[in-house]
Each structure stands twice: as C-alpha cells, then as structure tokens.
VMD Tcl script that draws the C-alpha trace (Angstrom):
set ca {
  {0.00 0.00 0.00}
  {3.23 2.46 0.39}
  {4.76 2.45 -2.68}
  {7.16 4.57 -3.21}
  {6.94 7.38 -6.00}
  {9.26 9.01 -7.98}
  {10.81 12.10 -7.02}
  {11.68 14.89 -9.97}
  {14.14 16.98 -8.92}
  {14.63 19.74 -11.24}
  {18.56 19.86 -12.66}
  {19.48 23.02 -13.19}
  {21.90 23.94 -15.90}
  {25.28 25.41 -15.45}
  {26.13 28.67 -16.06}
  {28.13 29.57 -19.65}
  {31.71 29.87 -18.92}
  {31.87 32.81 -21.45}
  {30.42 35.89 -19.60}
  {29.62 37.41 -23.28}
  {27.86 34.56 -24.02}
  {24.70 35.74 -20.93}
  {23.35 38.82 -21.72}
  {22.51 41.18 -19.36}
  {19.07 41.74 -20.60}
  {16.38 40.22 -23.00}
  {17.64 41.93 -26.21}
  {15.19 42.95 -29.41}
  {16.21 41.39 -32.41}
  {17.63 43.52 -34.58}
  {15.28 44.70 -37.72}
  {15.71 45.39 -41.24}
  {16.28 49.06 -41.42}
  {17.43 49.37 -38.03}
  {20.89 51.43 -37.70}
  {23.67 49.41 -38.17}
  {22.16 46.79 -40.61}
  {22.10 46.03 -44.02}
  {18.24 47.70 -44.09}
  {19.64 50.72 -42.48}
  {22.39 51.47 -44.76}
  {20.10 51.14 -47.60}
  {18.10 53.11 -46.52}
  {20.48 55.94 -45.48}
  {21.77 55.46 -49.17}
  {18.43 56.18 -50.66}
  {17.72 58.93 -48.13}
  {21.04 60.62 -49.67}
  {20.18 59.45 -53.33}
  {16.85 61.40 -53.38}
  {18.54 64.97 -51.23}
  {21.18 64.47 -53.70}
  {18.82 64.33 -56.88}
  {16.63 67.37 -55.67}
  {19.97 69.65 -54.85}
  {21.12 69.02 -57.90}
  {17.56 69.34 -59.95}
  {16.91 72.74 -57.91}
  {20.86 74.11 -58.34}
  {20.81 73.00 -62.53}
  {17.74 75.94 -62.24}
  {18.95 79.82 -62.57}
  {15.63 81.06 -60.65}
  {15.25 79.24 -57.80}
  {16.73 82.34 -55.47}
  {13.74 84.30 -56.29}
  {10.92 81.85 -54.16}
  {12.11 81.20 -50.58}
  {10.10 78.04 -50.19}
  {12.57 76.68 -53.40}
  {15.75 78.19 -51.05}
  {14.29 76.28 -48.23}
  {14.45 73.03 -50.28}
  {17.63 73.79 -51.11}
  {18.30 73.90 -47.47}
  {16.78 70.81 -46.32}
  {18.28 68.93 -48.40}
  {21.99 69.99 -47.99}
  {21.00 69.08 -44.54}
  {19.69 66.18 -45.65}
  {22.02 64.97 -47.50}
  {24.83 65.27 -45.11}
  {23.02 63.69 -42.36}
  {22.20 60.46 -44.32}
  {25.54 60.36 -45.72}
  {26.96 60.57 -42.03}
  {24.93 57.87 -40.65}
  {25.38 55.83 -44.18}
  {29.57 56.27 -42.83}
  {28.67 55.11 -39.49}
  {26.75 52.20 -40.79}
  {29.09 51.05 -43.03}
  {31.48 50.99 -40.24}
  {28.91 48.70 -37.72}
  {28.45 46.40 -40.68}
  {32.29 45.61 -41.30}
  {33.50 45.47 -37.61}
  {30.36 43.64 -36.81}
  {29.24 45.97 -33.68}
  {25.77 46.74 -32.82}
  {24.66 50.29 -33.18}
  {21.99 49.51 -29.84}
  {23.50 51.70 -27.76}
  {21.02 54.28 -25.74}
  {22.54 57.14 -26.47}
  {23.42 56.50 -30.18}
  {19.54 55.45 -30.70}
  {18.75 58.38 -29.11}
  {20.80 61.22 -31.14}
  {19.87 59.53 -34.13}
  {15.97 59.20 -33.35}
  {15.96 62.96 -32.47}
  {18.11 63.49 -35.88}
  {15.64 61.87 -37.89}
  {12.57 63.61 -36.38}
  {14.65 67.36 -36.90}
  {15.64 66.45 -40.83}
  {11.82 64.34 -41.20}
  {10.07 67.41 -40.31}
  {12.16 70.08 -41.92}
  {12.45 68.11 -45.43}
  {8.77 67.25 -45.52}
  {7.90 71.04 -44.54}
  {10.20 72.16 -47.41}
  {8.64 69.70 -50.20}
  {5.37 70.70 -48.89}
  {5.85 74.22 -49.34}
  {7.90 73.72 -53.02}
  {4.70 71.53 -54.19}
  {1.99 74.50 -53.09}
  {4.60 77.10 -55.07}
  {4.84 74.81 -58.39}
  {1.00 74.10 -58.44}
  {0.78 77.82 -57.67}
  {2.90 78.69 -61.01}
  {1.86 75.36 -62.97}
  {-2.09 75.76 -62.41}
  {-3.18 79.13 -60.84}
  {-0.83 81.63 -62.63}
  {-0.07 79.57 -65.74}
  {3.29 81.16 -66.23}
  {5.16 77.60 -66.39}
  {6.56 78.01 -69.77}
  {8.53 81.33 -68.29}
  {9.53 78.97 -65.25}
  {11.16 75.63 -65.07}
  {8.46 74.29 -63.95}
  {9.53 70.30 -64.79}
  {12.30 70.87 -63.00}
  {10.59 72.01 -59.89}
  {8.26 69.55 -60.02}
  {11.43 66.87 -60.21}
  {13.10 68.07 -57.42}
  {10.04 68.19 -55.20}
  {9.20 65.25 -55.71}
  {12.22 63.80 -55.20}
  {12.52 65.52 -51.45}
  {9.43 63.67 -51.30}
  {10.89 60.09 -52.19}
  {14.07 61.21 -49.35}
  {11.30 61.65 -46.84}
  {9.34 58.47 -47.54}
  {12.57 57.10 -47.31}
  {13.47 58.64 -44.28}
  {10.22 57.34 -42.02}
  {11.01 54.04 -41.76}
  {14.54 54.82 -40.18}
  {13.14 57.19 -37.65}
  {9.84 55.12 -36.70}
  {12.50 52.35 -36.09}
  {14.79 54.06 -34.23}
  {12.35 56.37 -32.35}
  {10.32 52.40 -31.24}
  {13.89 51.20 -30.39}
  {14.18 54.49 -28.29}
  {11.23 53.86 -26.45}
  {11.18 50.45 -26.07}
  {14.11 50.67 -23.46}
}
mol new
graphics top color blue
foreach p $ca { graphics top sphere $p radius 0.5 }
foreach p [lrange $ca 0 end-1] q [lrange $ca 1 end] { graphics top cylinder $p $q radius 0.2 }
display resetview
C-alpha cells in the first residue's frame, strides 16, 4: 500500500563559462532598417540618393533664389544629404566590424536626428509643391519657369522623406522600447 513514487528533482543547468555569451538583458532582435544593418544602410543610401537628386535638380535651375520656399528646399536637403551620408559612414562601419549600433545614447541622437531632418524636409517639399501648383495651375506662367524641374526636385525631397520614415519610426520604437 506504500509504494514509493518518484521524485523529480529539477537539474538546473550550469552557467556559460563565457560571460559574453549571458546577456545582461532580453535583447530585441535587430530589424531590417534598423541602424547598423544592411536595411539601415540602404536606406540611409536612398535617403542621400533622393537629397542628392533634388539639390542638384533645384541648383541646374537659374531662378530658384527668387521663391524662398525653393531656397528652403535647397536647405533641407543639404542638410539632408549630409546627415544620411553621415549615418550611411557610421553604418558602413557597424556592418564591417560587426558591432551593434543599440546603444542608448546613439539610438537616441539619431531618433531625435531623424525627427529634426523628417520634419524640416517634408515642410520644405510641402511648401515647393503649393509654389509649383501655384505657377503650374493658378498663374499659368510655367513656360517662363522651369516648372519640370521644380516639379522633379520636389518630388524627389518627397521620395528622401518616404525614405526617411522608416529609419526614424525604427529608431524612435527602439528608443522607447528601453
């Protein structure tokens, strides 16, 4: 009538012998487009591409001085383009020395850099599209003006911010996530 029954006694597993092997925390996998990853840097590079393409559209133009929402655009995206092409440099050097760009500060500066160059890029295309519709539609003056060219170059600020969302919604998440 007294059997006896099988104990379990738990086993516990011993500890790694590599302290970089236990991390300190639970750690987020690192997404595509994050800073530091291939999604990142491709995305920095497009960011750049687009700033790039719209300085250059807007600078080929001999009028552009004359409407300050076009000199804003020029401004944003000189601004533009040297952020992205910073943060393309510092991703480029995460990817070959294989080192995680997670750090709390890092995430933060370049959350709050993102927001700064979002807002004033998007402002700027905004304001170049309402002057070019202005021209094209409401004055019809755009065979004095270079219009297609206008029109190019705003758009293309447009493409840098589309671009530019995903790597601040990412890093702003990562941000507050901690």
């Amino acid at each position: 009538m007294f059997a006896s029954r099988p104990a379990v006694h738990p086993v516990e597993a011993p500890p790694p012998t590599d302290p970089v092997e236990q991390p300190t925390g639970v750690l987020m996998k690192d997404l595509p487009g994050m800073p530091g990853t291939a999604g990142g840097l491709a995305l920095r590079l497009a960011q750049f591409a687009f700033a790039a393409v719209a300085l250059a559209v807007m600078a080929s133009t001999n009028d552009f001085p004359s409407v300050s929402a076009f000199c804003y655009l020029v401004a944003a995206t000189i601004l533009q383009c040297l952020w992205s092409f910073s943060l393309a440099i510092v991703d480029i050097y995460a990817l070959l020395v294989k080192r995680c760009l997670r750090n709390r500060r890092a995430v933060c500066l370049f959350a709050i850099g993102d927001g700064i160059t979002a807002a004033l890029i998007f402002g700027a295309a905004c304001s170049s599209a309402g002057i070019t519709v202005l021209i094209d539609n409401d004055l019809n003056i755009c065979a004095e003006n270079h219009c297609g060219s206008f029109e190019t170059a705003t758009a293309m600020a447009f493409m840098s911010w589309f671009a530019l969302t995903p790597s601040f919604l990412l890093n702003f998440w990562s941000m507050a996530s901690r």
